[in-house]
C-alpha positions in Angstrom: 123.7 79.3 66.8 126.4 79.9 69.2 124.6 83.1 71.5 122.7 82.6 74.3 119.5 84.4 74.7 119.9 86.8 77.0 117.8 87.5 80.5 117.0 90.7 81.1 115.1 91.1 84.6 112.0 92.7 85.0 113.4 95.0 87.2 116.1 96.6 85.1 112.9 97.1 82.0 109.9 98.7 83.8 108.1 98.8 80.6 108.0 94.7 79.8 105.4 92.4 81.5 106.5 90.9 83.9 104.4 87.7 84.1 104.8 87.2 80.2 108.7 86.9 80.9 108.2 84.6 83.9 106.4 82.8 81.2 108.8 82.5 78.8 111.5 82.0 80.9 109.8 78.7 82.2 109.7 78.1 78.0 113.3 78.4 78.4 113.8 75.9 80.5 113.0 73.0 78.1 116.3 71.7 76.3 117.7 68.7 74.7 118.9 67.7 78.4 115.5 68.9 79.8 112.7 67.4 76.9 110.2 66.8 80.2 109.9 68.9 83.2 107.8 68.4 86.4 106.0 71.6 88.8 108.4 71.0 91.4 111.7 70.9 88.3 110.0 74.1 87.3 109.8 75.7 90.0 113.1 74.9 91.7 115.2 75.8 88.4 112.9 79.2 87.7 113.1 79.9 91.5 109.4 80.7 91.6 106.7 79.3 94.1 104.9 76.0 93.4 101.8 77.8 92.9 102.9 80.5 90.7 105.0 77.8 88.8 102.0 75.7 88.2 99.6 78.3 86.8 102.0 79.6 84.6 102.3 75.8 83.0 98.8 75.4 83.3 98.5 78.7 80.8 101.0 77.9 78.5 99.3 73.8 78.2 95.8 75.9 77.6 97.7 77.6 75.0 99.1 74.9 73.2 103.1 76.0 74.0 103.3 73.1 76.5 101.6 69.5 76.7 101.4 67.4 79.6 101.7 63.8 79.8 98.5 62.5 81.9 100.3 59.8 83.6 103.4 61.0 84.3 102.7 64.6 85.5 105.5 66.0 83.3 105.2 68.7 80.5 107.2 68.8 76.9 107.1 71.5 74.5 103.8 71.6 72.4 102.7 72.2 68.9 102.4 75.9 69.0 106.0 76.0 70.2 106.7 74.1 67.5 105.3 75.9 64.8 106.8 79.2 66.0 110.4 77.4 65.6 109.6 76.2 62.5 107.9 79.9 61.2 111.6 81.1 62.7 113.6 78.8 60.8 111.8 79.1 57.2 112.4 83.2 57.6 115.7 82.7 59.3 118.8 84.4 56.5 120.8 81.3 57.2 118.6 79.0 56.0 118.1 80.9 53.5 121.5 81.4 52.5 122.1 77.7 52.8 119.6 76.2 51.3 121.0 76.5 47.6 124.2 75.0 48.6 123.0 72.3 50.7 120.9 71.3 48.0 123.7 71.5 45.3 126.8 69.2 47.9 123.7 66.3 48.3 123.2 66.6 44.0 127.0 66.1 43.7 127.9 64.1 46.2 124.4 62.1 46.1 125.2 61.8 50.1 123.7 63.4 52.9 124.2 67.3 53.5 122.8 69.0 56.4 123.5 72.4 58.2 123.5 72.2 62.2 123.9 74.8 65.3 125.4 74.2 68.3 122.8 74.6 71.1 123.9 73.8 74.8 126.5 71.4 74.0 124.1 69.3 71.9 124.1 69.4 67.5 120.8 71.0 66.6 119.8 69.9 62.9 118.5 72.8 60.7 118.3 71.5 57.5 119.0 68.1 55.6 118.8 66.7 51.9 118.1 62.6 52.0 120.7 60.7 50.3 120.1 59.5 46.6 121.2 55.6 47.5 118.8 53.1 48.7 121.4 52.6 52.2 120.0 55.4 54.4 120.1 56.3 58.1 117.5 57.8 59.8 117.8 61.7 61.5 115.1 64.4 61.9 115.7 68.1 61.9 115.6 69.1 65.7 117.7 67.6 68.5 120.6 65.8 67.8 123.9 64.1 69.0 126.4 65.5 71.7 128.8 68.1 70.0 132.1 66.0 70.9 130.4 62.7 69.0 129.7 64.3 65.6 131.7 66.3 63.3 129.4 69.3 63.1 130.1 69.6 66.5 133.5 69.3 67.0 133.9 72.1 63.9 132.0 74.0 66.0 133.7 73.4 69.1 136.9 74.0 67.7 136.2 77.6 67.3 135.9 77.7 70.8 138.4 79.1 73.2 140.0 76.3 76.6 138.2 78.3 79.1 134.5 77.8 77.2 135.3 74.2 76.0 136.4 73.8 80.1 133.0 75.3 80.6 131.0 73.3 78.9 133.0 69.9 79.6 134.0 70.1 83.3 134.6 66.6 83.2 137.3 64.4 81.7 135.3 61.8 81.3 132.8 62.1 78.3 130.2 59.3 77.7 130.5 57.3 74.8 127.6 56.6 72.3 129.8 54.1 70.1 133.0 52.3 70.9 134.5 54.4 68.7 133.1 58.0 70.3 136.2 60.1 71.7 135.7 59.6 75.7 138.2 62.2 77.2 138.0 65.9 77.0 142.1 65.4 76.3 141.5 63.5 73.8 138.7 66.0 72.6 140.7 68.6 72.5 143.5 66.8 70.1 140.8 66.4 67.9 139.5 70.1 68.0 143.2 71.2 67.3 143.4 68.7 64.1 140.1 70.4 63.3 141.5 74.1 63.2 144.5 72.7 61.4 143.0 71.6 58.6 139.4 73.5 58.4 137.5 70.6 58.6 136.2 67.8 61.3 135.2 64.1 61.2 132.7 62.2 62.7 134.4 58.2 62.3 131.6 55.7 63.7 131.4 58.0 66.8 127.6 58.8 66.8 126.4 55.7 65.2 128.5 52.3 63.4 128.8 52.6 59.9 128.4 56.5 59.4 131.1 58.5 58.7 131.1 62.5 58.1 132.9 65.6 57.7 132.2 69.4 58.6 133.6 72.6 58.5 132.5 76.1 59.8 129.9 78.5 58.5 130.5 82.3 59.2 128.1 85.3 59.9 128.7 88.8 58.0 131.1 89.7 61.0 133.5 86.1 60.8 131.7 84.9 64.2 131.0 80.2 63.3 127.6 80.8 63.2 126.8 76.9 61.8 128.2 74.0 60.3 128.0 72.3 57.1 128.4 68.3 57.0 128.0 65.5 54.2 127.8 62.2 55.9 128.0 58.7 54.1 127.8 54.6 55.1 131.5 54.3 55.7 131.8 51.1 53.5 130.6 53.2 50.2 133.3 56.2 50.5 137.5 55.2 49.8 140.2 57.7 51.8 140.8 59.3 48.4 136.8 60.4 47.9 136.8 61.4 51.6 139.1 63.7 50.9 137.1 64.8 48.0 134.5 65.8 50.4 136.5 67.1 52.7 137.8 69.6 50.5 134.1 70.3 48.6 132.0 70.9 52.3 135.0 73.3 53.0 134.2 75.1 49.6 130.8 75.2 50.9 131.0 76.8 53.8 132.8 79.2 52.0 129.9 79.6 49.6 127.3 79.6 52.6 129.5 81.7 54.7 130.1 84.4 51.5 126.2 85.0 50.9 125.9 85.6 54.6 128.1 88.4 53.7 131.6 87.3 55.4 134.9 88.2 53.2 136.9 86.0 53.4 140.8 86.8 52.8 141.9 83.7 50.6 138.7 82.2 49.8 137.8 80.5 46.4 134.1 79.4 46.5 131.7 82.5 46.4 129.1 81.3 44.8 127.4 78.2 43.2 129.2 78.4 40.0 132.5 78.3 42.0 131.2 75.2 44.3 130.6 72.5 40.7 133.7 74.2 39.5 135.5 72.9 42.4 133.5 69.5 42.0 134.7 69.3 38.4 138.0 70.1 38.6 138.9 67.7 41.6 137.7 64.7 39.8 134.3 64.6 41.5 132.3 63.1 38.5 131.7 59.5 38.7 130.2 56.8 41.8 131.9 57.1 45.0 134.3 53.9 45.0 134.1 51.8 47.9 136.1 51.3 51.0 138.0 48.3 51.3 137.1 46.5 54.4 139.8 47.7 57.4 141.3 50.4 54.7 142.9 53.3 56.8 142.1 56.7 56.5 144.2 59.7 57.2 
């Protein structure tokens, strides 16, 4: 989600331990920039001595919260830190409020549906539902693409003000993963405005070739983007007319996601299931996705 944990010293709570929050503030320090750290990253980055630095991975490898590779010296997040993420995400209320509706977009759409945070700049992938065609593209739950390449991201991003976008993207230059991936933060930022325009984001060929997808915003109880929603698709399957279609249904379900988180919104007309296959119906969404004729544009 959007928050940062926060880091509270030990001086300012008398009452917490103080080595079990050195501890997991060396935990911290893993992230989808960071997947492997060395004693010396560790303790330059924690500011603690070499020493201290070293027994405290040392523990959390005996404990199974860190592995380290034999060879190389480094350490990576381990099993037990794993499981606790996954305990968190099976009890966390958004999963649980989007689960239904994920499920229902990939039965209508037969496409891929997922739910993603934005974590550090980077898509983290909650939740997905396969696609029903034989043509599939491989992506795990877990770490994913940069924000400003995918169209989870950038729905995200959008909700963000110039001075944290500036924050996170100091740089004009942004790396590309495709030739088609957006490479300035100018550009970006046209994007992100289009995005707020019209409630929804796409992802053209800019993470991978042949994958297109579209997101738009989930809200918390108090209106705050607390996740995305996103159907993706092989780009040569889905016409501009049925990309439009599912533009317009994974807006409804954010609004269905975002309304059993408890958010009211002013205007809205998905609330609930019901709501989200009478939207389906009504916009002509029964039938196969007709294909894309090679070089057709999209608007």
């Amino acid at each position: 989600m959007f928050r940062q944990t926060e880091s509270i010293s030990p001086d300012e709570k008398p009452d917490l331990n103080r080595s079990l929050l050195r501890a997991l503030s060396i935990l911290k320090l893993f992230s989808p920039t960071s997947l492997e750290l060395t004693v010396t990253e560790v303790s330059r980055r924690s500011g603690l001595p070499v020493a201290t630095a070293f027994r405290i991975l040392a523990t959390l490898t005996q404990a199974g919260f860190l592995e380290k590779d034999q060879r190389s010296g480094k350490y990576r997040i381990g099993p037990e830190t794993y499981m606790a993420g996954n305990l968190y995400l099976r009890t966390n209320d958004l999963l649980q409020a989007a689960g239904p509706v994920i499920r229902l977009v990939n039965e209508l759409t037969e496409d891929v549906c997922g739910l993603s945070v934005l974590e550090k700049g980077y898509q983290l992938l909650l939740m997905r539902e396969e696609s029903r065609h034989t043509f599939r593209f491989a992506q795990t739950t877990g770490l994913g693409f940069p924000a400003y390449a995918i169209s989870a991201g950038k729905a995200l991003l959008s909700t963000m003000s110039e001075q944290e976008l500036d924050e996170l993207y100091p740089d004009e230059a942004l790396p590309p993963l495709t030739a088609n991936t957006i490479t300035t933060k100018t550009q970006l930022k046209a994007a992100l405005a289009t995005a707020r325009a019209t409630g929804v984001a796409f992802n053209r060929e800019e993470s991978r070739l042949s994958v297109t997808s579209v997101a738009a915003v989930v809200r918390d109880a108090e209106g705050k983007p607390t996740a995305a929603v996103t159907v993706s698709y092989p780009t040569f399957r889905v016409n501009a007319e049925r990309e439009q279609l599912y533009a317009g249904l994974i807006k409804a379900a954010a609004e269905v996601i975002s309304h059993r988180l408890g958010y009211r919104q002013e205007g809205a007309h998905s609330e609930n299931l019901d709501d989200l296959r009478a939207w389906w119906r009504k916009h002509g969404g029964n039938g196969a996705a007709p294909q894309a004729a090679p070089g057709q544009p999209r608007n």
